[in-house]
C-alpha positions as CSV (number, residue, x, y, z in Angstrom):
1,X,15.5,18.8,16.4
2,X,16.3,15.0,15.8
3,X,19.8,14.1,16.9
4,X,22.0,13.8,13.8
5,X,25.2,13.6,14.7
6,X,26.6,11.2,12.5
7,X,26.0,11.3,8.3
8,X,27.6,8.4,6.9
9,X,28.2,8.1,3.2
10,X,27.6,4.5,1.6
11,X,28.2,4.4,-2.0
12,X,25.1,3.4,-4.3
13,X,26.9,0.8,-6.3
14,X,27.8,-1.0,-3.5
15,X,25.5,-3.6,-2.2
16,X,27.1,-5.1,0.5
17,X,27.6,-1.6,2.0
18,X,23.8,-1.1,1.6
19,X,23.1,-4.0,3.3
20,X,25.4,-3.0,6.2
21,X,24.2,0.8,6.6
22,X,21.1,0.4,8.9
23,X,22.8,-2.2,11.4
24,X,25.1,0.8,12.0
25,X,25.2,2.9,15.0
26,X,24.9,5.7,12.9
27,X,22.7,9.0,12.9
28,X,21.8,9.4,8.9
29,X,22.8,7.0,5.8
30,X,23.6,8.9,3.1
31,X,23.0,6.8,-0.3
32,X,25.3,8.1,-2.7
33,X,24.0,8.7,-6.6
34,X,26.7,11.3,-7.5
35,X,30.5,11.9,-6.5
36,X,30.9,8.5,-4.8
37,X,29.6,6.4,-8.0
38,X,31.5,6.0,-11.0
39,X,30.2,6.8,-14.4
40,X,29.4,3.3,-15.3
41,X,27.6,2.5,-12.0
42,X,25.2,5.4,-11.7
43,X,22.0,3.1,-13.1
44,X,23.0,0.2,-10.9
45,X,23.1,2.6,-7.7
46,X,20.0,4.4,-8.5
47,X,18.0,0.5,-8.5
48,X,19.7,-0.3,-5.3
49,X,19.4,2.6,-3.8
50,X,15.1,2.6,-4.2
51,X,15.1,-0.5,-3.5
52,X,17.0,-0.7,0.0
53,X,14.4,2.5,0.8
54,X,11.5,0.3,-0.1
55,X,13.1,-2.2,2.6
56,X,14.8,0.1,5.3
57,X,13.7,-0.9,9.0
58,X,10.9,1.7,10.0
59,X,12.4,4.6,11.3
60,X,15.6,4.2,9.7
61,X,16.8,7.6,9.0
62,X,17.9,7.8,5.0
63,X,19.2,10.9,2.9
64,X,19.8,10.4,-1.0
65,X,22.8,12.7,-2.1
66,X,21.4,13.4,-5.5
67,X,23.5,15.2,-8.5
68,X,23.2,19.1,-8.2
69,X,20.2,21.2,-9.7
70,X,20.5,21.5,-13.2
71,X,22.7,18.5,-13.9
72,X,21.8,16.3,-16.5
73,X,21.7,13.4,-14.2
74,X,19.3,14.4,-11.6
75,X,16.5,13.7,-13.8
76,X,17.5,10.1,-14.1
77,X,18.3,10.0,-10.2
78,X,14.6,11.8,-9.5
79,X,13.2,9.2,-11.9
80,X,14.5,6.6,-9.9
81,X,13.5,7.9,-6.8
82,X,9.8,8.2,-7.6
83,X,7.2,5.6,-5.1
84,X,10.1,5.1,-2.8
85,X,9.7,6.5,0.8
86,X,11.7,9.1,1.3
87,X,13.0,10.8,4.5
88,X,15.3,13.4,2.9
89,X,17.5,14.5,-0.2
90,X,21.4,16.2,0.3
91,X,21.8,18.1,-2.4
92,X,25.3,19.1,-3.6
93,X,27.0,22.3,-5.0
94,X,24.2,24.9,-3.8
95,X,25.0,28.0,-4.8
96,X,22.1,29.9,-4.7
97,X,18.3,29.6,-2.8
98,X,16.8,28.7,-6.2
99,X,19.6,25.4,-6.4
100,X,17.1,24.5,-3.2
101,X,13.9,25.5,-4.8
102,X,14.1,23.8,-7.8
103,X,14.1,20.1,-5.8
104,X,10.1,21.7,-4.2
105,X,7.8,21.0,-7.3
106,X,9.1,17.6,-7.5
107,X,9.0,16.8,-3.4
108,X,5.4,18.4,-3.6
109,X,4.6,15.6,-6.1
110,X,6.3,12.9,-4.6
111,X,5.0,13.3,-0.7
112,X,1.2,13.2,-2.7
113,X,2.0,9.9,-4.5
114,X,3.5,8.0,-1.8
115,X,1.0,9.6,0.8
116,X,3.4,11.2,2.5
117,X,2.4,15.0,4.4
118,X,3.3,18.1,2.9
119,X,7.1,18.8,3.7
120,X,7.5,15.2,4.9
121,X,10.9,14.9,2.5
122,X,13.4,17.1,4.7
123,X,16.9,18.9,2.4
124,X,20.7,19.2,3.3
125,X,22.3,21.7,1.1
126,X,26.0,21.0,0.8
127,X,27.5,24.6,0.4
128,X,31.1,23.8,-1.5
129,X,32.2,26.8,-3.1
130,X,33.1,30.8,-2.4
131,X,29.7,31.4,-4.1
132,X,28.0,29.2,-2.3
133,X,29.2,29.8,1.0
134,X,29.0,34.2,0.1
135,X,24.8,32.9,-0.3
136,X,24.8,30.5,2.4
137,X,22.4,33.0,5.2
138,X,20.1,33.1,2.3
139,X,20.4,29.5,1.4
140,X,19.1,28.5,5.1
141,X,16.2,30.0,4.9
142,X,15.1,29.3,1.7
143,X,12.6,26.6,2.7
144,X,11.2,25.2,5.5
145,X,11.9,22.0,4.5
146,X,16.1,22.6,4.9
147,X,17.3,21.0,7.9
148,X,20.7,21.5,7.9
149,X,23.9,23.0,5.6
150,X,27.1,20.7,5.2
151,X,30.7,21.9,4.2
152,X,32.3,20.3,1.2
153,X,35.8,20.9,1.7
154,X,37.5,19.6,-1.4
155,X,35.3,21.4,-3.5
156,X,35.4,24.2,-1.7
157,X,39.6,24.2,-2.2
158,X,39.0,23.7,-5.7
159,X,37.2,26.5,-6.3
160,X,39.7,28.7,-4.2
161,X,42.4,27.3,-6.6
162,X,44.2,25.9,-3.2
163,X,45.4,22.5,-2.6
164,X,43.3,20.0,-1.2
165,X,44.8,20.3,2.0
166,X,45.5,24.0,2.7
167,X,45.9,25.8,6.1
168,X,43.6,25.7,8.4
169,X,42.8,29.4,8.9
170,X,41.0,29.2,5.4
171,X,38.9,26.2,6.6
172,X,38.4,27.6,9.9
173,X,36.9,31.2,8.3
174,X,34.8,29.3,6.0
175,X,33.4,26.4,8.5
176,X,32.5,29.4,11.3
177,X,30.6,31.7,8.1
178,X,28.5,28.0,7.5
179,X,27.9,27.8,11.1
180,X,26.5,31.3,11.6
181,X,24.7,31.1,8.2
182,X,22.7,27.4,9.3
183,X,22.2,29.5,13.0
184,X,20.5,32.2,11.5
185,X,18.3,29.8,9.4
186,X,17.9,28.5,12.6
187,X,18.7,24.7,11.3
188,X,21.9,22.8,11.8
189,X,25.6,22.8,10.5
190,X,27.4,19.2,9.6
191,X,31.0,19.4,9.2
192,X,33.3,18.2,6.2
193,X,34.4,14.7,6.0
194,X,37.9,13.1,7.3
195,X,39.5,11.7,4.8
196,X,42.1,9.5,6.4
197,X,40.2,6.5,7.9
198,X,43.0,5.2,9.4
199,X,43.5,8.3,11.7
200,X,41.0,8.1,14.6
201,X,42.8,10.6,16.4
202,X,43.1,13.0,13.7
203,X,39.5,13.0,13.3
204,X,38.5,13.5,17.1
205,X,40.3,16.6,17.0
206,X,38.7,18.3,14.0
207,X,35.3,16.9,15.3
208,X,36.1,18.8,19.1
209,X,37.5,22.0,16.6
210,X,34.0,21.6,14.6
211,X,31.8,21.5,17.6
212,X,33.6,24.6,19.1
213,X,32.8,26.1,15.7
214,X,29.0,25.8,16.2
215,X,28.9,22.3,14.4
216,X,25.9,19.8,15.2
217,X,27.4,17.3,13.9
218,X,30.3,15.8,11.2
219,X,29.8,13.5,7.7
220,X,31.6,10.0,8.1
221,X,32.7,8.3,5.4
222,X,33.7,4.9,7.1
223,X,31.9,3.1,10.1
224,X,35.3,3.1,12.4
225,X,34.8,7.1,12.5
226,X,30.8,6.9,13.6
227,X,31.7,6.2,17.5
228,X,33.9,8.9,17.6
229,X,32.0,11.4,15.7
230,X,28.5,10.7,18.0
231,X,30.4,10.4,21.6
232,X,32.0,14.3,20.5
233,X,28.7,15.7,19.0
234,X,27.4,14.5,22.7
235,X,26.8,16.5,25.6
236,X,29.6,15.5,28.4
237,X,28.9,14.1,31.4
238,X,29.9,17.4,33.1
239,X,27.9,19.2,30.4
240,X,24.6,16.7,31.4
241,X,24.9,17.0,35.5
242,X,25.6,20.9,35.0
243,X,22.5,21.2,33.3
244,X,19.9,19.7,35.5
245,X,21.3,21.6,38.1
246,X,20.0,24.5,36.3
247,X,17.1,23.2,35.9
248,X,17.1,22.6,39.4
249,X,17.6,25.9,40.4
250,X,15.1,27.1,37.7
251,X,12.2,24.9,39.5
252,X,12.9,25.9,43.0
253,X,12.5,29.7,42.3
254,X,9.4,30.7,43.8
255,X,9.6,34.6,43.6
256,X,11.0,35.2,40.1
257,X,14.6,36.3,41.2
258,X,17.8,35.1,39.2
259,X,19.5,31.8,40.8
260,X,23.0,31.4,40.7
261,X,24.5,27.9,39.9
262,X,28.1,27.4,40.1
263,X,28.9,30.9,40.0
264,X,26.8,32.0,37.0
265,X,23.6,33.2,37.1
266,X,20.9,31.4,35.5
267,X,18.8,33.9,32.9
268,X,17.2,33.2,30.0
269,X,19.7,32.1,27.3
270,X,21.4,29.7,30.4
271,X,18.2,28.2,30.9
272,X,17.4,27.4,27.2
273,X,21.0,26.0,26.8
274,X,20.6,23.4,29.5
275,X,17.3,22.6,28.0
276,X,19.0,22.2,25.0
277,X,21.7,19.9,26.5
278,X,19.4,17.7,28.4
279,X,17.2,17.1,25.0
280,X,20.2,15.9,23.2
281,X,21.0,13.7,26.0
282,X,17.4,12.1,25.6
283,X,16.2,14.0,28.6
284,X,13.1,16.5,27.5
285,X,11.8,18.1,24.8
286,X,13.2,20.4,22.1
């Protein structure tokens, strides 16, 4: 899978942001159409928003959060969206498969009149509530088009009826069950946001606690946090020589017995991890 560490949010309504996103050393833009606009500025974002897709550098890799399945305004957003080349759609406040499923009549459409191939337009489901996150193994494998789940924290709080900030062992419990859910889908977790942009150091240490979690990688919401966010959702230096050494080891068995590197012996699921490593670090293939 495509490295996507970093997902940063840039609000539709605001142009210079727009014009700043693809200079960015970040993974994924994410043009905002819903929570990050305000009421008045939807229409304004959603003619922005095409148009900086109609211009985006080739390759640039660009999700549209849209407004949630069954709102009234992700018919204007879809509207909007239609001729413009697409990579991908986040989709907020799944709770079920069928909150997915409902975006795949449309995509089908979509892919055929921009001449794009079938399942071209790749999902995020943003899983932000106890129902959502109860449905969230089923939710990863609703579609091969799903590439990944994202926690929404605050309104995941809200629907517990807990403050926006509560304690930890909540978050934890919840941000492990998304985890295990994307694994099983086989696609990849993102973590919740940092809200404090001033607090760099705050934010590395969720993003380490994420990563232990079996995060892939964390939604940004300000360009200061994308260095952090990518160097922590890297393989180490350690991590990188450990692995071709593996590899090493792997290569130089001629009779099919298990090799031992630093102690450990190298079977199956050891291999396939440092294959894993080295393709994040650019080295290899998925």
């Amino acid at each position: 899978m495509k490295t996507m560490r970093s997902w940063l949010f840039v609000p539709g309504h605001r142009q210079r942001m727009i014009e700043k996103a693809f200079g960015l050393s970040t993974d994924v833009v994410i043009f905002d159409l819903e929570d990050g606009v305000p009421g008045g500025g939807k229409d304004v974002a959603r003619r922005q928003v095409a148009a900086a897709l109609v211009s985006a550098p080739t390759g640039a890799n660009a999700f549209v959060r849209v407004h949630a399945a069954g709102s009234p305004e992700v018919h204007a957003d879809l509207r909007a969206l239609e001729g413009a080349p697409l990579r991908g759609l986040v989709l907020p406040k799944v709770q079920r498969p069928k909150d997915v499923l409902e975006f795949h009549g449309w995509l089908d459409g979509h892919e055929k009149s921009v001449g794009l191939p079938s399942g071209a337009v790749r999902l995020l489901a943003t899983v932000e509530s106890a129902g959502g996150l109860v449905h969230a193994p089923a939710i990863a494998s609703a579609t091969p088009r799903l590439t990944g789940l994202m926690f929404g924290a605050e309104d995941f709080a809200l629907d517990m009826g807990l403050f926006s900030h509560p304690g930890e062992g909540l978050f934890d419990y919840a941000r492990s069950a998304l985890a295990v859910a994307a694994a099983s889908g086989g696609i990849r977790a993102i973590d919740k946001v940092f809200t404090d942009i001033r607090d760099l150091d705050g934010l590395a240490l969720e993003a380490r606690r994420a990563r232990d979690l079996g995060f892939a990688g964390k939604a940004v919401i300000h360009p200061d946090q994308v260095g952090g966010v990518n160097e922590i959702f890297s393989p180490t230096g350690d991590e990188v020589k450990r692995a071709r050494r593996i590899l090493t080891a792997h290569e130089r068995r001629a009779d099919g017995g298990a090799e031992a590197v630093d102690g450990r012996m190298v079977d199956r699921p050891v291999l396939e991890q440092a294959q894993m490593i080295l393709y994040r670090h650019g080295e290899g293939r998925a």
